[in-house]
NUSE-30865 format. One record per residue (C-alpha): x, z, y. Coordinates in pm, whole numbers, plus 32768, in hexadecimal, padded with zeros to 4 digits. Layout:
BEGIN
XZY...
***
This chain:
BEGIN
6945E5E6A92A6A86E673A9306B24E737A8136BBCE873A8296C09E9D2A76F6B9EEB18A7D36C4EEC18A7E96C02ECBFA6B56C72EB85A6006DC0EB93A67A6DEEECD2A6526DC2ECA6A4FA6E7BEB49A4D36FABEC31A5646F78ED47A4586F8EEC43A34570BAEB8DA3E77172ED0EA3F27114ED37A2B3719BEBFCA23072D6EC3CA2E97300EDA7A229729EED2EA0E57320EBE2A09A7488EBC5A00075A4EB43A0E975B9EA229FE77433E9DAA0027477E877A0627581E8179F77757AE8CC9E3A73DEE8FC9E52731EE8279F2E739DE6DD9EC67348E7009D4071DFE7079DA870FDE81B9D89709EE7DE9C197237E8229BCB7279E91F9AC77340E9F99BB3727CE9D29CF47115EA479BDC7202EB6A9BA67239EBDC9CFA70D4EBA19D467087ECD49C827147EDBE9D3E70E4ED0F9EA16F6BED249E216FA4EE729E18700FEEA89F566EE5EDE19FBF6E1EEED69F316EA1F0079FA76E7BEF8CA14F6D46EEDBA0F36D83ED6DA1146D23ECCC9FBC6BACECED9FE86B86ED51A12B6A8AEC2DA13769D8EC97A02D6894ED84A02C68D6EF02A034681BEF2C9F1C6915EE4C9E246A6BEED89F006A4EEE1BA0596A0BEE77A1B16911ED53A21069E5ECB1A2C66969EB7CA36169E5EA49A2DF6AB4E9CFA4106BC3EAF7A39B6B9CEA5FA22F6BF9E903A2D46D2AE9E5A3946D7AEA4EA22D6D8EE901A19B6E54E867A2AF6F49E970A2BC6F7DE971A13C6F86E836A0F97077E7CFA214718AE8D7A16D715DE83EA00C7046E8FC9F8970E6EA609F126F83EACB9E676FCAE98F9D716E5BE9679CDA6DDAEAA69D426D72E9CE9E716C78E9089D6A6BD7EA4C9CE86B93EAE39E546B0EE96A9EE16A20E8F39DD16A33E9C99CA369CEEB0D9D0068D2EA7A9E106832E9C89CD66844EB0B9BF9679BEBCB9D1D66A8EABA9D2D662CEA579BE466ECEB749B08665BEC869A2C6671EE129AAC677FEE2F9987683AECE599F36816ED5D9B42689FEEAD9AF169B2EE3B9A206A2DED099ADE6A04ED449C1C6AAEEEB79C236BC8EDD59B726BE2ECE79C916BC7EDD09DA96CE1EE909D206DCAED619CEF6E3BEDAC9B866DA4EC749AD16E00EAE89AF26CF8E9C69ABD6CFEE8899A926BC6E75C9AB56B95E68D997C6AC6E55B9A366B78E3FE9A2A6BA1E33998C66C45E24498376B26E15898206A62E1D199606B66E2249A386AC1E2F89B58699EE25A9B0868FCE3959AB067A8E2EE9A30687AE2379936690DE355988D6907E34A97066971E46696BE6851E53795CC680DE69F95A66714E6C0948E664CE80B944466E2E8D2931766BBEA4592CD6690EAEA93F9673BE9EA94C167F3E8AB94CA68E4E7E0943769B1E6FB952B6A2FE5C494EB6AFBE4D595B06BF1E4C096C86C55E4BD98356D75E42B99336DC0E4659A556DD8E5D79A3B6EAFE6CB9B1A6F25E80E9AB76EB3E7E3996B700EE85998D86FDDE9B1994E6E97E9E399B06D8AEAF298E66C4FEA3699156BCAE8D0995B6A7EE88F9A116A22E78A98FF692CE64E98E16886E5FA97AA677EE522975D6659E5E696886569E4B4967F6522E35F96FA65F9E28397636590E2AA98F06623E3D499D164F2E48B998865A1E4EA985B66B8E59F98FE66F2E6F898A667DEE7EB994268D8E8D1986E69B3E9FA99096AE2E98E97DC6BBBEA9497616D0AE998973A6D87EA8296266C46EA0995406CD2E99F93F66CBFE7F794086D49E7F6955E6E7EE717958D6F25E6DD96DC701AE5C4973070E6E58D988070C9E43898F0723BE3C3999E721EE32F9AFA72C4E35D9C5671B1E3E19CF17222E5689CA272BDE6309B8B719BE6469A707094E5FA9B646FA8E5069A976F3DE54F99296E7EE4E297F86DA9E61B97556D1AE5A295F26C15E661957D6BBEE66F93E56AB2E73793546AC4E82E948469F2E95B94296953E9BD95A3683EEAE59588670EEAB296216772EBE197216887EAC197B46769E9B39826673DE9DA99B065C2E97799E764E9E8DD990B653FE7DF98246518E67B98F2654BE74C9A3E66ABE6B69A616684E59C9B3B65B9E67E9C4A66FDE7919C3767FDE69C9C466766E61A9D776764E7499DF368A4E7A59DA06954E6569E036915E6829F5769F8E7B99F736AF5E6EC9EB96B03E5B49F7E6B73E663A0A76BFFE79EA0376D65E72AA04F6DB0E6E3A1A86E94E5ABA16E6E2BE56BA2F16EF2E645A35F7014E637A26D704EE4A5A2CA701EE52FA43A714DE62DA40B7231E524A34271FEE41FA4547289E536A5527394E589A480740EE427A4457404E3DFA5C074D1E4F9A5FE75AFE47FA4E075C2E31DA59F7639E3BCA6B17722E49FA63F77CBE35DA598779AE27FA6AC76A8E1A0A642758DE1F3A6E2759FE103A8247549DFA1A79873CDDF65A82B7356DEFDA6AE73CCE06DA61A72E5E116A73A7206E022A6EC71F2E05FA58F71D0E1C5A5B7709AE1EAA6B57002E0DCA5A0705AE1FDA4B47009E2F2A5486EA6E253A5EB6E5DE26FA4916E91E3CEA43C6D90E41EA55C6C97E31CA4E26C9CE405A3936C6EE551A4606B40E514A5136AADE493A3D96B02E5ADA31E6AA2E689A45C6950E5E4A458691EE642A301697DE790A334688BE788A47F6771E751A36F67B8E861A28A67C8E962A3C5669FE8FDA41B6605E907A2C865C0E7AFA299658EE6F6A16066B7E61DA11366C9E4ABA129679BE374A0E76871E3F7A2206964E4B8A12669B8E385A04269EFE2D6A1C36AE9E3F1A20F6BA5E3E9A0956BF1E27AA0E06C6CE2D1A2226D18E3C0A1956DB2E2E3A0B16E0FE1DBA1A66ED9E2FAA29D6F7CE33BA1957000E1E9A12E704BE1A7A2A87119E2D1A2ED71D5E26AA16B71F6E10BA1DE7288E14AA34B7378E255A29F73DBE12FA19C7405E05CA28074E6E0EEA3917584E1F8A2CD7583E196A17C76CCE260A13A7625E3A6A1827522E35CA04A7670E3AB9F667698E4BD9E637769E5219F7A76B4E4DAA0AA7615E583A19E7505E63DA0A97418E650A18473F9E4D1A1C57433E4C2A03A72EFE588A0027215E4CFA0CC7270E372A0207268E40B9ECD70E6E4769EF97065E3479FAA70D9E2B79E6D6F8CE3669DA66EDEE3819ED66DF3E2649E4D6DA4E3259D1B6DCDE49B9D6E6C6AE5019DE86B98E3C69D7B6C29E2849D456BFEE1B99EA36B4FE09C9DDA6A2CE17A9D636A4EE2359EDC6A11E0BB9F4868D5E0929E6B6859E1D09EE26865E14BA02A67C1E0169FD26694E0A69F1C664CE1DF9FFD66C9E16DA1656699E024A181658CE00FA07865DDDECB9FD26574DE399E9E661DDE8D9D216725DD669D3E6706DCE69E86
***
């Protein structure tokens, strides 16, 4: 079968490129882009471009009518992705709360939690954040420690997270706690308001971007019972849920596909582009960036078609994953000056996130057990 987009589809891929082109900063790349999405300044702008968003219909335009979309299909949520993500992701984290969040809140969410979040969302005035991996457990979600115990009409939290992005700014965190057991059957779901008395947030330094990992400790964390998404031990089934949205809602495909254009035409410009190993190099690179597309596009195939998800997404995050690194390492390799302070930023960017592109979105390790357990079916340990 061969691929192609209607017409519709690139109509709209156009509207979001002029868009971009109106709305972005002359400086995107170099004074925005390259800090990483969860920078402090490039969260601030997001506010104002979320607006914008809002006001020609673009933020949720995938969404239901009924919560502020236009039920779209999700092939122009996949044309959403690309095109945001390839230009450095100007919603910041908004494009968490419109991939997984909401979906989960429209799923599994109260009318209140429905009326409150949701109209919240859809209007791009509020920032989340996912409080999943820990210290211990990693993003081994059934591992989680830590415990929200019933008290008072509600909970109190203890514990701690890693991993987390946007948790500097953000209003809410889509939380995992354990309320009993010790098995994911335990797992409970909490909408977090980060301004909760006991919450303590701490950037964790790295190259990867400017504040983009942190640690969120969590002590005697009053959350009312009106915060818990589903029923208590429900977790593990919304997470699930949830996870698939997240695995490939940021279209790193396309991104690596973009950077390894960008560097050839770098090559060239310098010169350097004729040795048969640098061509070489970048079909290898850029065989993989396709790989990751029709993965992703087969994933998106299923949720057009209202299938029921499978171990095909965690197959597409590693992909992902492994464009990503091959469009980094052929950059590194062949241009290394361009991954400078000051570089070519757009080269710069691409390096910088396939340096967290193994933990952003579900560490490739537990991706890889995924796989294991679900598409190849093999046994615990094997």
């Amino acid at each position: 079968m061969e691929f192609g987009w209607s017409e519709p589809e690139r109509n709209y891929r156009a509207r979001l490129r002029a868009f971009l082109a109106e709305n972005l900063p002359e400086d995107w790349w170099s004074e925005y882009a390259r800090r990483g999405p969860s920078a402090p300044k490039v969260m601030a702008f997001a506010r104002g471009f979320n607006a914008k968003m809002v006001e020609t219909g673009l933020l949720t335009r995938h969404w239901p009518r009924q919560y502020g979309g236009e039920d779209a299909p999700p092939w122009e949520h996949l044309i959403l992705s690309e095109e945001m993500w390839s230009i450095g992701e100007p919603r910041s984290c908004a494009y968490m709360a419109t991939n997984f969040i909401g979906p989960a809140i429209m799923a599994y969410g109260t009318p209140e939690q429905k009326a409150y979040h949701l109209g919240r969302i859809a209007a791009g005035d509020v920032y989340w954040c996912q409080g999943f991996s820990e210290p211990s457990a990693g993003s081994d979600l059934a591992s989680l420690r830590t415990t929200a115990t019933a008290a008072d009409g509600g909970y109190l939290i203890n514990g701690s997270k890693i991993w987390t992005s946007y948790a500097h700014s953000a209003d809410y965190c889509m939380l995992l706690a354990r309320t009993e057991g010790a098995t994911r059957d335990g797992i409970t779901v909490f909408l977090l308001d980060m301004r909760s008395k006991g919450v303590t947030v701490r950037p964790i330094p790295g190259m990867a971007g400017e504040q983009d990992f942190h640690e969120i400790f969590l002590d005697d964390v009053w959350a009312p019972s009106e915060a818990r998404l589903g029923e208590e031990g429900s977790g593990w089934a919304i997470v699930r849920t949830a996870l698939h949205g997240e695995r490939v809602g940021a279209a790193r495909h396309e991104a690596a596909a973009r950077a390894v254009a960008h560097a050839v035409t770098y090559l060239k410009a310098c010169g350097r582009f004729d040795e048969p190993v640098v061509k070489t190099r970048a079909v290898e690179a850029l065989a993989a960036t396709e790989a990751a597309r029709l993965l992703v596009y087969d994933v998106f195939d299923r949720r057009a078609k209202n299938l029921p998800p499978t171990a095909d997404t965690s197959i597409a995050r590693v992909a992902m994953m492994l464009s990503d690194k091959a469009a980094a390492n052929f950059i590194f390799e062949f241009a290394p000056e361009a991954v400078c302070l000051d570089g070519d930023p757009k080269l710069f960017t691409q390096v910088m996130k396939a340096l967290a592109s193994g933990v952003a979105a579900g560490a490739s390790e537990i991706q890889l057990n995924l796989i294991a357990r679900d598409h190849l079916h093999l046994p615990s340990g094997a």
